[in-house]
C-alpha positions in Angstrom: -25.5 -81.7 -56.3 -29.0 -81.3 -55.1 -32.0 -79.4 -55.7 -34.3 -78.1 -53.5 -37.0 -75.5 -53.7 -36.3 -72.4 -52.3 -38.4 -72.7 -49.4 -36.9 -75.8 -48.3 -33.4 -74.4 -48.6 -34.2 -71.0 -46.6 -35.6 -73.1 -43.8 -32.1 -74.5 -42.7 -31.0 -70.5 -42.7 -31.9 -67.2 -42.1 -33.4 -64.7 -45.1 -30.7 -62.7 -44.3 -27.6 -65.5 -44.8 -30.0 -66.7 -48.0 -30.1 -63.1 -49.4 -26.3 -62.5 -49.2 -25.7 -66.1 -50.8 -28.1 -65.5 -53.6 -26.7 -61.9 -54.0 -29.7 -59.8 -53.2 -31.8 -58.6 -50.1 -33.4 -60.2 -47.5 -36.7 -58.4 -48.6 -36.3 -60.2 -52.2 -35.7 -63.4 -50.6 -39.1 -62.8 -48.8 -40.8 -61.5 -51.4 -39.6 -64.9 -53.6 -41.2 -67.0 -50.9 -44.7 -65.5 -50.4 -45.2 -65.1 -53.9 -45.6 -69.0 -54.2 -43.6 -69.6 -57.5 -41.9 -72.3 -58.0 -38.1 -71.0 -57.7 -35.7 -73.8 -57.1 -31.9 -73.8 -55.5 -28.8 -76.4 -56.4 -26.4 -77.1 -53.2 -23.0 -79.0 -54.3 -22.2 -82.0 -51.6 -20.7 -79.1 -49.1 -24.0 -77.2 -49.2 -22.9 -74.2 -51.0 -25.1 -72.4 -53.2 -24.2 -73.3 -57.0 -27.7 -72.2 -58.7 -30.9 -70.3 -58.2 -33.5 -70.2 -61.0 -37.3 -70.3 -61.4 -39.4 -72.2 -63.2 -42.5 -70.7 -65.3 -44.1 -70.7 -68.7 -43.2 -69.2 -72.0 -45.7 -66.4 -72.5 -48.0 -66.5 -69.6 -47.8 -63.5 -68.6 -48.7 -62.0 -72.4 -51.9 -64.5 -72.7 -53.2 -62.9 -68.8 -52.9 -59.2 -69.8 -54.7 -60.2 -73.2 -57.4 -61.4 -71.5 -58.2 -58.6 -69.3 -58.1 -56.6 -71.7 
């Protein structure tokens, strides 16, 4: 198994082959990518998709609309 971030993973593809592996659309897959989080992709030894997740902190979003409040 190995872990990539998305980016990295997308680059060896097309969106459009990356969208139908992750199970969405190719304008998700775009959207994921020029929003600069840190999403992440595991490939088993054959290179098939096993996992796509993201990675972000508990309650960050809740202490950023407190503060413009």
């Amino acid at each position: 198994m190995k872990d990539m971030m998305l980016a990295e993973w997308v680059a060896e593809r097309t969106q459009v082959e990356a969208a139908k592996q992750i199970g969405c659309g190719q304008t998700a897959v775009s959207a994921m990518l020029r929003s600069g989080r840190k999403i992440y992709v595991r490939v088993d030894k054959k290179g098939n998709l096993v996992r796509v997740w993201e990675e972000r902190e508990v309650g960050r979003r809740r202490a950023e609309l407190k503060a413009t409040a």
